[in-house]
DOVEXLO-476526 format. One record per residue: x, y, z of N, C-alpha, C in turn. Coordinates in steps of 0.001 Angstrom, whole numbers, plus 500000, padded with zeros to 6 digits. Example, Ala and Ser with C-alpha at 12.3 -4.5 7.8 and 13.67 -1.06 7.14 Angstrom:
2
513190494310507800512300495500507800513200496700507800 512850497750507080513670498940507140512900500030507870 
This chain:
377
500849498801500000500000500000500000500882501244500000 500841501850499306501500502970499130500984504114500365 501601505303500855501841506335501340502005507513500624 501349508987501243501594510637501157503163510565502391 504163511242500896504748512156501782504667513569502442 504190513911503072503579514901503335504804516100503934 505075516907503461505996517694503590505666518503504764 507162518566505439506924519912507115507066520884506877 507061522053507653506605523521507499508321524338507678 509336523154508137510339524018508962511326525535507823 510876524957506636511702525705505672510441527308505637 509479527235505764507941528017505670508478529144506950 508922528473508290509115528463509738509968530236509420 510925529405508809512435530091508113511866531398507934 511625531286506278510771532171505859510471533246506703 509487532724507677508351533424508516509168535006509039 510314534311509742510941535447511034512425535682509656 512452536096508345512988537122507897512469538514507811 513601539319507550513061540649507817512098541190506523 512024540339505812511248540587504365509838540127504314 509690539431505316508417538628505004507186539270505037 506400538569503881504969539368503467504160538475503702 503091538710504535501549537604504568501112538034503324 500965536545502742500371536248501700499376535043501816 499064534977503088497952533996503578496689534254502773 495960535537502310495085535504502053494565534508500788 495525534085500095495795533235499004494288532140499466 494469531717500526493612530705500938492344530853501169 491693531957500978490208532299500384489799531792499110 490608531798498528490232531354496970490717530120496927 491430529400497751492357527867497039491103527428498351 490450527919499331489597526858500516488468526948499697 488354528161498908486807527962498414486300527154497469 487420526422496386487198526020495731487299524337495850 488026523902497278488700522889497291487193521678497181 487746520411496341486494519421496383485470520214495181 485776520925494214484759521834493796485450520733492041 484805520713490683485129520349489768486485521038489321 486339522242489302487259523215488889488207523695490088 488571522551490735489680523066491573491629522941491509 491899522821490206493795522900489728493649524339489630 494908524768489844495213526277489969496725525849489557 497160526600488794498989526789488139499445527735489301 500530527586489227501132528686490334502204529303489700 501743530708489221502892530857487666502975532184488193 504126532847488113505132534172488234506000533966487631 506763535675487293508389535636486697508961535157487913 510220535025487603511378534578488410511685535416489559 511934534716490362512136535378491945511274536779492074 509813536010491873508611536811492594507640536224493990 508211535374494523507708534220495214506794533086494668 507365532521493900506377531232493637506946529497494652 507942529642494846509152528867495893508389529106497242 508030530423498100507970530971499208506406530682499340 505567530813498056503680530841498179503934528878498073 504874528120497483504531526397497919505349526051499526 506002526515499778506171526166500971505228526510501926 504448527964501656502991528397502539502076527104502431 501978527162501453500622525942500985501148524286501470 502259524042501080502291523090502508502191522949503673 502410523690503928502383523956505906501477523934506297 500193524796505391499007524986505555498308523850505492 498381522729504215497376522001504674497995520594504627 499368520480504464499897519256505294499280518200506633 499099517100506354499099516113507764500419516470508297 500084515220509293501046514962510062502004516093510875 501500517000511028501735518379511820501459519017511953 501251519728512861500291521187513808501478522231513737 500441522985512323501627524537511372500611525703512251 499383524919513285498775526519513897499609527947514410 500543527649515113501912528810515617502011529533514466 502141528892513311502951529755512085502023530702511437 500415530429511907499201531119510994498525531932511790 498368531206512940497656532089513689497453533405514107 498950534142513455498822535513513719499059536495512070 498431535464511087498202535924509712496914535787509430 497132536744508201495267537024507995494839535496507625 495388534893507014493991533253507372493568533277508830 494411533673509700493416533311510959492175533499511245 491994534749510374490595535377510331488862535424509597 489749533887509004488557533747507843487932532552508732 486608532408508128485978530973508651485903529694508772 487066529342507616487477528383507666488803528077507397 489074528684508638490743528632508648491102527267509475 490607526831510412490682525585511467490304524564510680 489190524511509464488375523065509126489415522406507794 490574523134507288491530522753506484492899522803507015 493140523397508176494549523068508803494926522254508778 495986521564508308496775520359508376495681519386508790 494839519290507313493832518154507202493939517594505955 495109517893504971494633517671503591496159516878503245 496592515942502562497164514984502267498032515768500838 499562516402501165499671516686500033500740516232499589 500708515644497665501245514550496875502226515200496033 502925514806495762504195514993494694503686514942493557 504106515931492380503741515810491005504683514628490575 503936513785489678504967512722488882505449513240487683 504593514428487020504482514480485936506526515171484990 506404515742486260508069516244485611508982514912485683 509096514173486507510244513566486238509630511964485059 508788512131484742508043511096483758508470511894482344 508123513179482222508009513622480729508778515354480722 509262515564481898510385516534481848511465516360481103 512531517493481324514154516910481155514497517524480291 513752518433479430514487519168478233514220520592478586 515456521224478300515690522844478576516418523604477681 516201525064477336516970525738476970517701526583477214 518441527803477350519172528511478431518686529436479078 517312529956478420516237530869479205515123529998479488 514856528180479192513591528222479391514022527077479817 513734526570481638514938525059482281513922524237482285 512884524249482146511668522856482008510775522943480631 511369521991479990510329521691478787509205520430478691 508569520205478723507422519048478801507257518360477408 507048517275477385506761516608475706505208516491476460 504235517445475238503360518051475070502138516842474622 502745516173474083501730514900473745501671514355475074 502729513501475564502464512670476947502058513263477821 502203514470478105501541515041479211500041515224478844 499345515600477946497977515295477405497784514030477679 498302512925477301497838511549477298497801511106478721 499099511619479615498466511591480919497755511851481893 496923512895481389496377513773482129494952513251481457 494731512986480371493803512271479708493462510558480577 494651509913480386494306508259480942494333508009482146 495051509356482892495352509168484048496422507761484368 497477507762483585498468506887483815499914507779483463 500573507521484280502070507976483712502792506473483589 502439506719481840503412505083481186503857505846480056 504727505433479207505100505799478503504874506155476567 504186507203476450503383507613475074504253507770474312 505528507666474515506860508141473059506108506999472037 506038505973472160506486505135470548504723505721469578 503625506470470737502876506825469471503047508015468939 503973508172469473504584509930468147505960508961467254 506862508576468147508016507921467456508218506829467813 508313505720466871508431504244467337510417504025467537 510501502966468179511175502688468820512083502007467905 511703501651466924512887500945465638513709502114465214 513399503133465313514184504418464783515086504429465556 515188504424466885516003504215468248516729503487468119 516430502095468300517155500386468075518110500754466832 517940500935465417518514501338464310519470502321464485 519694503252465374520827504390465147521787503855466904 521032503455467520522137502935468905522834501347468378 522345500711467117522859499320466634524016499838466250 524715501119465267525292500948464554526698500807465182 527921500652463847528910499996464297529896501069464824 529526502122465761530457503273465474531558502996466752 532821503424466353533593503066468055533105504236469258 532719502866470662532613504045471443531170503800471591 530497503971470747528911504454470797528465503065471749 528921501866471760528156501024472459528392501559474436 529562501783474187530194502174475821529270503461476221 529008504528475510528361505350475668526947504756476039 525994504075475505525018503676475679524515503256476655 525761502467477186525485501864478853525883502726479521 526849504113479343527050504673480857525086505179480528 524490505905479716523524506515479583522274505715479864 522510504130479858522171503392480444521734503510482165 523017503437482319523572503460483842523213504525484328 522788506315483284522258507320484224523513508071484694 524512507376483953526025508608483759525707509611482445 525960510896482957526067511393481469527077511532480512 527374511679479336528001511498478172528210512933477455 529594513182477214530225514300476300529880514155475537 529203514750474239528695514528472453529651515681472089 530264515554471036530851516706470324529971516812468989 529022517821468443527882518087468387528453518757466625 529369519376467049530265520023465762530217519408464323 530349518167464503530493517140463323529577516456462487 528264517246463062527074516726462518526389517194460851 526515516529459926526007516957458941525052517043458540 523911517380459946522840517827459670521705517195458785 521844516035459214520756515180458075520783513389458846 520100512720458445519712511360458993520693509968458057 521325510382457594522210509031456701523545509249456761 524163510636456893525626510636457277526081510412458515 526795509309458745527364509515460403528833508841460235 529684509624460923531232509437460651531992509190461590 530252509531462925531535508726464524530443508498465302 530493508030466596529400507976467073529067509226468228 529588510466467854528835511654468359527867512258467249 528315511607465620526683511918465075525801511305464983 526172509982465831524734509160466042524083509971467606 525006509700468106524469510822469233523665512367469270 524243512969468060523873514159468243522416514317467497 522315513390467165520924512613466367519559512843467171 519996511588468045519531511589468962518934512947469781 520036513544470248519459514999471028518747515745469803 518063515653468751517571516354467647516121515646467778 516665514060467968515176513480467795514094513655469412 515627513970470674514444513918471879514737512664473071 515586511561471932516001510083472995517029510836473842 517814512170473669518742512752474694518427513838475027 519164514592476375518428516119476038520523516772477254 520387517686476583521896518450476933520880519429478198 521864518980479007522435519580480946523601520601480635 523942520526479937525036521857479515526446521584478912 527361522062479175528387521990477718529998521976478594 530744521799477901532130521632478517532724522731477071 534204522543477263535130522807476096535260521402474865 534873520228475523534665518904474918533386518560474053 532185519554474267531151519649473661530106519452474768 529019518845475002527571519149474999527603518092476155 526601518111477427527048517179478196525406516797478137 525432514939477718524183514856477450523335513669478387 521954513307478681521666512286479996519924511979479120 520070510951479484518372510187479267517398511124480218 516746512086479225515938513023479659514849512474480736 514016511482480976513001511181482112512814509877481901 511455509176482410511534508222482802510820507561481880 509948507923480950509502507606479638510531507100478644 511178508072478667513066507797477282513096506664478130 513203506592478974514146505290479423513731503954479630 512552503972479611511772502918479088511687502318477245 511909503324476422512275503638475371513518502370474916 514763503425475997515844502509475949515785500926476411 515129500642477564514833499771478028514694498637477180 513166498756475957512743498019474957514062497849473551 515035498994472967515429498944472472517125497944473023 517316497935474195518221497132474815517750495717474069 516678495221475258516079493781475132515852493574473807 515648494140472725515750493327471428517013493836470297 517925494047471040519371494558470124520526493184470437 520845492410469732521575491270469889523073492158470478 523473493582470094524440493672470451524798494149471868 523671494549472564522956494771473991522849493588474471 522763492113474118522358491483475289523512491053476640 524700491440476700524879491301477622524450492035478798 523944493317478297522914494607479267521871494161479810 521186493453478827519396493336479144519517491811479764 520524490856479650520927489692480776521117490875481952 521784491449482064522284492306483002520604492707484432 519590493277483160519021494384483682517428493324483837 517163492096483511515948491208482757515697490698484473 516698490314485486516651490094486352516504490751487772 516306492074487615516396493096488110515223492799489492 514425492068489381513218491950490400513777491103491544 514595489864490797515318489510491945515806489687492596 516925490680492064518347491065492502517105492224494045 516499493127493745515777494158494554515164493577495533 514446492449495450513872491616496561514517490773497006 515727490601497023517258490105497532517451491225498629 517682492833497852517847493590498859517030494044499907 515444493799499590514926493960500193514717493303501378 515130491980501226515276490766502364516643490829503259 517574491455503106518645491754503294519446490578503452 518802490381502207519996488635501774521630489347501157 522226489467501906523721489900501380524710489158500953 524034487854501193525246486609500339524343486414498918 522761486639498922522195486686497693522778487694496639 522860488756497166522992490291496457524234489451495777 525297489454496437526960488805496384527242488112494739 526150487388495187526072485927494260525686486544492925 524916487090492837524105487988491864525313488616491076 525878489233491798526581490141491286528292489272490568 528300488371490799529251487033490774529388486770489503 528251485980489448527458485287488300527434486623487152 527004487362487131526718488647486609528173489396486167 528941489276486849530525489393486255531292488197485287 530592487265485949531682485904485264531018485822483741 529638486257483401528991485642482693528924487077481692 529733487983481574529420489519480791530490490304481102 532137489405481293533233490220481243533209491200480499 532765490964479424532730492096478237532347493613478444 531351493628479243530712494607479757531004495416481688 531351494280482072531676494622483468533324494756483578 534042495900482825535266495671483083535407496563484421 536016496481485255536263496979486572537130497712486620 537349498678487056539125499418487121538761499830488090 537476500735488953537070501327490136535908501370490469 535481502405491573534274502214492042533340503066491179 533777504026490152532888504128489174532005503302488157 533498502662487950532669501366487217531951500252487560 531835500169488937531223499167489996529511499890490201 529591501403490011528455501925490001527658502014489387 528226502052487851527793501777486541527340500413486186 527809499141487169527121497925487334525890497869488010 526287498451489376524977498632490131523666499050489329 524169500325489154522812501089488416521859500254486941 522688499757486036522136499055484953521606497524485989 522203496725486711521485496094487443519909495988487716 520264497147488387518730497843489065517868498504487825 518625499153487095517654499867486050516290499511485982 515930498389485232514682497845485265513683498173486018 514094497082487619513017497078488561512621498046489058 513461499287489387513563500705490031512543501980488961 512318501563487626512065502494486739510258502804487808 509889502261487913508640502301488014508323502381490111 509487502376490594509735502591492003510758503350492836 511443503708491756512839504354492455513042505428491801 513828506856492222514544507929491623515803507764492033 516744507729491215517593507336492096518403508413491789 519820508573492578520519509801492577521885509458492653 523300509654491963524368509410491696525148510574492351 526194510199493530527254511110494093526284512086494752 525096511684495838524558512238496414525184513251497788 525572514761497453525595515277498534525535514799499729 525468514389501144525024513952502296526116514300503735 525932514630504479526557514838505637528138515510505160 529521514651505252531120515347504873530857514481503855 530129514012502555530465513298501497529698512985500557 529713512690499743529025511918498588528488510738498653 527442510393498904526752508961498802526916508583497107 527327507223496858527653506821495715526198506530494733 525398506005495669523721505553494794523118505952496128 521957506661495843520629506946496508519463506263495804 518655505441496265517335505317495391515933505517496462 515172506740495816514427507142496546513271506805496355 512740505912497376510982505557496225510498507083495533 509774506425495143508597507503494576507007507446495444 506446508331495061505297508540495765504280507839495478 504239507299496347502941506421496851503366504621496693 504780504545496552505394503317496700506332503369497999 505520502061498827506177502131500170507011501076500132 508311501265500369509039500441499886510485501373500943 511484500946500990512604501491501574513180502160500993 513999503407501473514978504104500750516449503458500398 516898503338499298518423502740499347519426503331499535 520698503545500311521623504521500255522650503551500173 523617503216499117524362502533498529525941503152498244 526676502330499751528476503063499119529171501545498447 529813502329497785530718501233497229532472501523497044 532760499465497354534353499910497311534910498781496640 536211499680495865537194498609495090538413498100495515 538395496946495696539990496199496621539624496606498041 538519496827498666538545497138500035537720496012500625 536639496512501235535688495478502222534402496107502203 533345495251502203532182496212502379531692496533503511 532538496311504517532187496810505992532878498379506115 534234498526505212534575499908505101533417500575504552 532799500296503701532108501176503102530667501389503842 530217500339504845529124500730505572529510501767506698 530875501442507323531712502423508115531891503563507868 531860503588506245532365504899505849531020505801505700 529949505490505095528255506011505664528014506248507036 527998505714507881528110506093509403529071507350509698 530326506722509533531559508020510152531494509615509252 530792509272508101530805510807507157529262511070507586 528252510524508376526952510943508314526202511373507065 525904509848506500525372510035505154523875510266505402 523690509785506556522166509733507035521683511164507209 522416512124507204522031513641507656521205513966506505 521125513523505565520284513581504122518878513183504513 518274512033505266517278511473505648516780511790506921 516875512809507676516726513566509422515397513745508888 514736514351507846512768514452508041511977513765507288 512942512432507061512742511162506097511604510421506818 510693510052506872509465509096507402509572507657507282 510441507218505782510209506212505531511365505023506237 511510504077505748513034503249505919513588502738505321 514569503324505844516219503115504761517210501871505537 517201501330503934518435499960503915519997500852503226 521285500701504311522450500948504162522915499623503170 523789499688501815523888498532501044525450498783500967 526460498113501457527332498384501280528021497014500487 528685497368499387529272496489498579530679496527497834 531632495578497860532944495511497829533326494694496998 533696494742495366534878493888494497536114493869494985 536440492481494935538121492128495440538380491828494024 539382492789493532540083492193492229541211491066492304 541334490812493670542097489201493498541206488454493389 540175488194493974539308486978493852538090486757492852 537941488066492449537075488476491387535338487964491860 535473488536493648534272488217493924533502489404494391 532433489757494624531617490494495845531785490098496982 531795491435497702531303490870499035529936492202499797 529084491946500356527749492942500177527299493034501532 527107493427502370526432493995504036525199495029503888 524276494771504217522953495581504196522761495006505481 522162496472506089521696496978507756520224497765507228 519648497552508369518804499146508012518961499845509301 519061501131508614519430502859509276518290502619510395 519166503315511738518704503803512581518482505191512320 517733505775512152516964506809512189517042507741513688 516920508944514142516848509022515410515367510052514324 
C-alpha cells in the first residue's frame, strides 16, 4: 500500500521570522473555496524570483498532515477567515509525477520543457506510462544505437547506467544518413528527443536520458538489440536482485553480482568504484524504473553517497543509500556512511532506509555485500 509524503513547514518556519516577510495567507480564500469543487487545479505561475518557491512552501504547511503549522498562521490574515481551522493540516499533500516522467528538456532561458503529447495523454488516461512510441516508434532508436560506430556502444550503457556522456555536436552533417563517429549518432539523437543536453564543457555538449519515459524507450530497444544482450541479461533480472535487497539477503545480492561478472566480462570491466556503480545502476535499472529515483554522488553529511534510490510517491518500499568499494571490504564502506553521516540527508525522512554496502576484490574476482537498516533518530 503505498503512502503521502507529506511535507513539514520548517523551511515556511524560516521564511516566517525574515526581515522581508509578506503575509500572503490571504491566498487561501480562493484555494479553501474552491477545494472538492470540479474546477479546483490552479497553476502557480510568476516571473522569476517573485515568490512562487515561498507561496509552495505556505501551501504546505498549511494544509499538510502529520503536523500542527497553527503557531505559524495564527497571527496571519487566514486566521481570520471561517474556515481557517476546518483545512489546517487536514489535507494529504502529493508529489507531482508528471516532471520527472516527461520533463528533462531545457533551453538557456527556458529550464523545464514538457513533451506536450504525453503530458495530454496523461492527464487524459490518468496513467504515467510511457506515450513516446505513438509519436516515434522505437525501431528508429534500436537502428541508430545498433550501429557499428567506436565508442557508441560504451556510451550507451554509461547513459544506460544514468552517467552522462560528452557529444561533440560540431560534426554533425545535419541530416539522417551521414554519420562518421558515434557523436553523430548521438547528436541525432538529442535532435530526435532520445537525449536532452544539461550543459556543455570545452569537449562539447554534456548529454543524459531526459526522464523516465526515454528510458523505458531505451529499456525496449536494449532487450531486442543482439548487440545489447549482455545489458538486458544484466538488467531482465532486476526483480530479483531488489527483493534480495529487500530481504537483506547479502550473500544473495553477492552471488548475483558474481554470476553477473563471470557471465558479461565484456561489459563489466572493473578498474574502480565508478565502474562498479555503473554495474549497480544498469542492474537495478529495470526494477527501480517504476519505484525508484535514484541519485548518483549524492551530497550527504562530509560526502558523497555513491547511489541513493528514493521511492517515489505512493510506493512504500525502503529508501536505498548505497556506498561502494574497490579492493577494500564492504564493511569499510558501511563504516564509511556512518563516520561521514550520510544519514544527515534522511533527518525528516518518514520512511526506511536499507544501508547497502558492497565491495569487488580484484584478486578473487568476487563480491562481498552487508545491508543493515538505518537507525533513524
Amino acid at each position: 500500500m503505498g503512502y503521502y509524503l507529506n511535507p513539514s513547514s520548517p523551511r515556511y518556519e524560516k521564511l516566517k521570522k525574515s526581515k522581508v516577510f509578506v503575509d500572503k495567507t490571504d491566498i487561501f480564500e480562493i484555494l479553501n473555496e474552491n477545494l472538492g469543487k470540479e474546477k479546483s487545479f490552479f497553476c502557480l505561475s510568476r516571473p522569476r524570483c517573485f515568490g512562487k518557491s515561498v507561496t509552495a512552501q505556505m501551501i504546505c504547511s498549511y494544509y499538510a498532515r502529520c503536523q500542527d503549522s497553527s503557531s505559524l498562521f495564527d497571527n496571519l490574515k487566514i486566521a481570520s477567515f471561517d474556515d481557517y481551522k476546518k483545512h489546517l493540516n487536514q489535507h494529504d499533500v502529493a508529489f507531482n509525477q508528471m516532471q520527472q516522467w516527461y520533463d528533462g528538456y531545457s533551453f538557456k532561458d527556458v529550464p523545464h520543457i514538457y513533451n506536450p503529447n504525453s503530458v495530454v495523454n496523461a492527464a487524459t488516461y490518468k496513467k504515467f506510462i510511457s506515450y513516446w512510441t505513438k509519436t516515434e516508434t522505437f525501431e528508429s532508436l534500436q537502428e541508430y544505437i545498433d550501429m557499428n560506430m567506436e565508442g557508441l556502444r560504451d556510451d550507451i550503457v554509461k547513459l544506460i547506467a544514468g552517467e552522462d556522456v560528452i557529444v561533440d555536436v560540431s560534426t554533425f552533417s545535419n541530416d539522417m544518413v551521414t554519420f562518421h563517429s558515434k557523436d553523430d549518432v548521438l547528436t541525432l539523437l538529442i535532435h530526435l528527443g532520445y537525449l536532452a543536453i544539461k550543459g556543455s564543457t570545452n569537449l562539447g555538449v554534456i548529454v543524459h536520458i531526459p526522464n523516465e519515459e526515454i528510458k523505458l524507450e531505451f529499456k525496449t530497444c536494449v532487450k531486442n538489440n543482439n548487440r545489447y544482450a549482455g545489458v538486458y541479461d544484466l538488467i531482465k533480472n532486476t526483480d530479483v536482485l531488489l527483493n534480495e535487497i529487500w530481504s537483506l539477503n547479502s550473500e544473495a545480492v553477492a552471488k548475483i553480482f558474481d554470476e553477473a561478472h563471470q557471465d558479461h566480462t565484456s561489459i563489466l570491466t572493473y578498474n574502480n568504484e565508478n565502474s562498479l556503480a555503473n554495474v549497480i545502476a544498469i542492474s537495478l535499472f529495470l526494477s527501480t524504473t517504476n519505484t525508484y529515483n535514484v541519485v548518483r554522488e549524492l551530497p550527504t553529511g562530509k560526502g558523497y553517497a555513491d547511489l541513493v534510490y528514493l521511492p517515489k510517491p505512493g510506493v512504500n518500499k525502503p529508501a536505498l543509500l548505497i556506498e561502494l568499494k574497490f579492493d577494500k571490504s564492504a564493511q569499510t564502506a558501511i563504516t564509511q556512511i556512518k563516520e561521514k553521516n550520510y544519514l544527515q540527508f534522511f533527518k525528516d525522512y518518514k520512511g526506511e532506509v536499507l544501508l547497502v554496502g558492497i565491495n569487488y576484490s580484484k584478486d578473487t574476482k568476487t563480491h562481498q555485500c552487508i545491508i543493515e537498516r538505518a537507525k533513524l533518530d
